[in-house]
C-alpha positions in Angstrom: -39.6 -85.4 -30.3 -37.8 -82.2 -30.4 -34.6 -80.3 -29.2 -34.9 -80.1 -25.7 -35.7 -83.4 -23.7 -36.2 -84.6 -20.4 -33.4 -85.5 -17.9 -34.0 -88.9 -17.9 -33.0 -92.2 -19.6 -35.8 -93.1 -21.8 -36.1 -89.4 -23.6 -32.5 -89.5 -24.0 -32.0 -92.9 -25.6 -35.3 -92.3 -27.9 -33.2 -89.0 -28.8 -30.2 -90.9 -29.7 -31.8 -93.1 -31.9 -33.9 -90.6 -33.7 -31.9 -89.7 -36.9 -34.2 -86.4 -37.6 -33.2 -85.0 -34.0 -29.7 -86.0 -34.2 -29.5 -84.6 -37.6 -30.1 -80.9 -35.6 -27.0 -81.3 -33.3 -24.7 -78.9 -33.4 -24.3 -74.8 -32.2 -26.3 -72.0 -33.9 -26.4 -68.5 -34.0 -29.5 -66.2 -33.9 -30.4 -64.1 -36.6 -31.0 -60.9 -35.1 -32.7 -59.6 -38.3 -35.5 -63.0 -38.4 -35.5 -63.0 -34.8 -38.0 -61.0 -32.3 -38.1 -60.1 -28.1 -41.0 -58.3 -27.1 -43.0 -57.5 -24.2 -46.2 -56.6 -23.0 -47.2 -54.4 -19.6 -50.7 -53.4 -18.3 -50.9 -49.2 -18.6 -53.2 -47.4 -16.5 -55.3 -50.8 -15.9 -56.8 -50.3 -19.0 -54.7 -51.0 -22.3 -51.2 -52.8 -23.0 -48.1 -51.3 -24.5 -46.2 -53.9 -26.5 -42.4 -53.2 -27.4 -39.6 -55.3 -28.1 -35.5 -54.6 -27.9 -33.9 -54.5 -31.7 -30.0 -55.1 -30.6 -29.2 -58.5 -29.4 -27.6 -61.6 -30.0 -27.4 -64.9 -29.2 -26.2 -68.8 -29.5 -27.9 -72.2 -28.9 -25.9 -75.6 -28.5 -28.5 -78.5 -29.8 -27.5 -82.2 -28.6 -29.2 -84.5 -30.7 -27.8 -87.5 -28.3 -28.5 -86.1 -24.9 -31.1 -83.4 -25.6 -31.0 -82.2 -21.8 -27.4 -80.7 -22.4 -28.9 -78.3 -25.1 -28.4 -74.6 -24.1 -28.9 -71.4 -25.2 -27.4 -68.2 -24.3 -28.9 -64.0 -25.0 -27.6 -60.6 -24.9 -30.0 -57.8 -25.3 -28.5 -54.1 -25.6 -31.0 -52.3 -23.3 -30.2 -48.6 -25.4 -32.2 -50.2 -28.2 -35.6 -50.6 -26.2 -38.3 -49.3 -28.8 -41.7 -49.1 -28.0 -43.1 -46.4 -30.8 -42.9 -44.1 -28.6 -39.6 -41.7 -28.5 -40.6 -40.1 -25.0 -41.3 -43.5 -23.6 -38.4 -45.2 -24.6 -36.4 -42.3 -23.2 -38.3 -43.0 -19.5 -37.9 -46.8 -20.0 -33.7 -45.9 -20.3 -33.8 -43.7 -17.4 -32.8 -44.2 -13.7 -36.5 -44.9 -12.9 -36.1 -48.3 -15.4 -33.3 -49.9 -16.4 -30.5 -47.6 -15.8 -28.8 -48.5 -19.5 -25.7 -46.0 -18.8 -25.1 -47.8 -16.0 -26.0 -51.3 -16.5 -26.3 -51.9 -20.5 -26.7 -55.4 -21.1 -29.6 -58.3 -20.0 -28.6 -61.5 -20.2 -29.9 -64.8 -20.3 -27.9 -68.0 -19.7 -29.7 -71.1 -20.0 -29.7 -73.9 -17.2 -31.9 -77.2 -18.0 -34.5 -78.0 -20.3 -37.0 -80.8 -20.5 -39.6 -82.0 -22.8 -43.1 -81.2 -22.1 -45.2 -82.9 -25.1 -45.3 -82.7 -28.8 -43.1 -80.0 -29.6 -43.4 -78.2 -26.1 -40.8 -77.6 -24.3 -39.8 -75.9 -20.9 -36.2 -74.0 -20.4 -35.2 -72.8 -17.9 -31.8 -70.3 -17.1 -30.5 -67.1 -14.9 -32.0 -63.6 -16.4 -29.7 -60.8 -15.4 -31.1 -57.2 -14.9 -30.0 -54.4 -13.4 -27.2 -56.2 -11.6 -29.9 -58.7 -10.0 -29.7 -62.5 -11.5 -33.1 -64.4 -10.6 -34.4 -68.0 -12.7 -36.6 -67.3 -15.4 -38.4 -70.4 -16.9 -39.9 -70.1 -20.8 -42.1 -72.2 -22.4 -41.2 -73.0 -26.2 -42.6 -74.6 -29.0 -40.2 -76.1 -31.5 -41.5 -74.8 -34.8 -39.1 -77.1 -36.9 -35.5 -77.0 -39.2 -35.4 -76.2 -42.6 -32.5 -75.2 -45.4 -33.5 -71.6 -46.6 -33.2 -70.4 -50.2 -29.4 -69.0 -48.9 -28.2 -72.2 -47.9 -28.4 -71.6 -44.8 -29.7 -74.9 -42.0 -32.4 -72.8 -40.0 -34.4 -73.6 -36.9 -37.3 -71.7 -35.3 -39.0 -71.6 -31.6 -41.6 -69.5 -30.2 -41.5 -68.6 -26.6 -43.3 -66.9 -23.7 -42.5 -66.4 -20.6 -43.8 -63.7 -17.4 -41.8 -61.8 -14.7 -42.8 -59.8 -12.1 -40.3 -56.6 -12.6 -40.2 -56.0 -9.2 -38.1 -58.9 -8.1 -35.5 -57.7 -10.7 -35.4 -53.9 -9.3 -37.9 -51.9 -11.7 -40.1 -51.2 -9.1 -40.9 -47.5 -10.6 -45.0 -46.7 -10.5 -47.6 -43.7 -10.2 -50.8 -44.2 -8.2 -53.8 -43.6 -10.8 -56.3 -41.0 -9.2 -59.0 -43.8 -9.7 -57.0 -46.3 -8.2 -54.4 -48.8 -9.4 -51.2 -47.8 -10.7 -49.9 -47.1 -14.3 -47.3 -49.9 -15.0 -47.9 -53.3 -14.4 -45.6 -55.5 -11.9 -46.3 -58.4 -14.3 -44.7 -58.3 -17.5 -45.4 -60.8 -20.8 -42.3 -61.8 -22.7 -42.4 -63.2 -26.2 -39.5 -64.6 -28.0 -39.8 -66.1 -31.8 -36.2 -67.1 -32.5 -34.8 -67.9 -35.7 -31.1 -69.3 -35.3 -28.9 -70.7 -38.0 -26.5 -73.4 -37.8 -22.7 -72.9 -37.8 -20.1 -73.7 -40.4 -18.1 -76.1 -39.9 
């Protein structure tokens, strides 16, 4: 048993009574600097370019008791979209992408989550881009809590998730000469999240 449960009785009472999950309740804060958001898009039908976005921030609320009322909230600064390359980065920020002078900020507000098995779980929440809000689901893997050498309370999920940009307005493409086009619709998101427990 992990973070996020089920909406239903039996997960939630097994939740209550499990002193290792309740022990987790409480809010956290990502750590930006532990913490990683990449993505993956098809090029030329050939190869993948991998990038990730390097200013963001972001809270979960655990609930040991009721696991189902966990959430978890993101803000990603769209100017600090890096994917090694300077020219590419500067297209990705244009008006043929996401338009960051114009709309700066992604966001990801969390709506349900449910436990899958073992330390899967599924959440799901309302990804904002471009001024278009559309459900995206992610699957996670709880990867445990621990107290690191700074005192700090720390727990760690990896998640992936995939959109089809289209739907949230990147729609932006060149026909390739030997057919196919140079961006993929369908893009991989990755998320390994470190978040640390609040004072108080």
């Amino acid at each position: 048993m992990g973070i996020f449960g089920r909406k239903n009785t039996t997960t939630a009472t097994a939740a209550a009574v499990n002193p290792e999950l309740a022990a987790l309740s409480g809010d956290y804060t990502i750590d930006a600097s532990h913490t990683t958001i990449g993505f993956t898009a098809r090029h030329a039908m050939v190869t993948n370019v991998k990038g990730s976005f390097l200013d963001f921030s972001g809270s979960l609320h655990l609930d040991g008791s009721d696991p189902s009322k966990s959430t978890a909230s993101i803000d990603v600064k769209m100017e600090s979209i890096d994917t090694g390359n300077a020219d590419r980065d500067g297209h990705l920020k244009s008006a043929d992408f996401f338009k960051t002078e114009e709309f700066p900020t992604m966001t990801f507000r969390s709506t349900e989550a449910e436990a899958l098995c073992d330390d899967n779980y599924r959440i799901t929440g309302d990804l904002s881009i471009l001024g278009t809000t559309k459900p995206l689901t992610i699957d996670l893997e709880f990867n445990g809590a621990a107290q690191d050498p700074f005192g700090n309370e720390r727990v760690g999920f990896e998640g992936k998730a995939e959109i089809l940009r289209s739907e949230w307005g990147l729609t932006w493409n060149a026909a390739l000469e030997t057919g196919g086009v140079l961006v993929s619709d369908k893009i991989k998101l990755t998320f390994d999240i470190s978040a640390i427990r609040n004072a108080g």
